[in-house]
N, C-alpha and C positions, 0 to 999 in steps of 0.2 A: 030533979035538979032544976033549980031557977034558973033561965038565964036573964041576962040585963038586954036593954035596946042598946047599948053602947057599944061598937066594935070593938073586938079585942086588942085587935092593932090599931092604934090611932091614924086614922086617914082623915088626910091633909085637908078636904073640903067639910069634915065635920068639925075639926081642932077649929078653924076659919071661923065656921059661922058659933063655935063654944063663944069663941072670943068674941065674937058680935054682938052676941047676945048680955056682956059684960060690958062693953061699950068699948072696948079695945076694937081702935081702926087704924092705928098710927104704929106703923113699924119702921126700925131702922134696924142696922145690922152688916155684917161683914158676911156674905154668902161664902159657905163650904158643902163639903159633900153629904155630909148628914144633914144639912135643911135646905138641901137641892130640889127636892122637891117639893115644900112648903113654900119658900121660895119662891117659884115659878108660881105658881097659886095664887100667892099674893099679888105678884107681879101682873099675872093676868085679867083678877078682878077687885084688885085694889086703884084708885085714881092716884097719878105718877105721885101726888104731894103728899100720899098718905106712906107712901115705899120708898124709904133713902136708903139707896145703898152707900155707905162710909167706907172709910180708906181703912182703918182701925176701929179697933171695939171703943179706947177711949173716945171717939169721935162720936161713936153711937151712941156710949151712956152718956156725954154730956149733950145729945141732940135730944135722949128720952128725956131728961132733967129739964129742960129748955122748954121741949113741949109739955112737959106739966106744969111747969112756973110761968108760961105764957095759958095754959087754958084751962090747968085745974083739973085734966083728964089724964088715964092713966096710958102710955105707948110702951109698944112693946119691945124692946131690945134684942134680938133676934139672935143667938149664939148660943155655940155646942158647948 
């Protein structure tokens, strides 16, 4: 039997740098229990203007939509 180099369970410092590797650096989002601790990851080695935490998700998809329409890059939306 094969196995893959990918973890079975997606951990939060490999999903990070997936995403980095795609150019995704710009996250916003409504923090909950289920990306508690992506979250904090973010928060820890992200710089503050790259991490909004929003009041609401509508707040968040129209900050993702803002930062594409201002840089042409794709940000992440953060939500369960």
């Amino acid at each position: 039997m094969a196995y893959s180099s990918t973890p079975s369970k997606l951990e939060v410092d490999y999903f990070y740098k997936l995403l980095a590797t795609k150019g995704i650096d710009f996250f916003c989002g409504v923090p909950d229990s289920l990306l508690k601790s992506f979250c904090a990851y973010v928060t820890d080695n992200s710089p503050v203007e790259k991490h909004i935490i929003t009041a609401n998700e509508g707040t968040a998809v129209a900050m993702s939509a803002g930062y594409h329409m201002a840089t042409g890059r794709v940000a992440s939306n953060l939500k369960k």
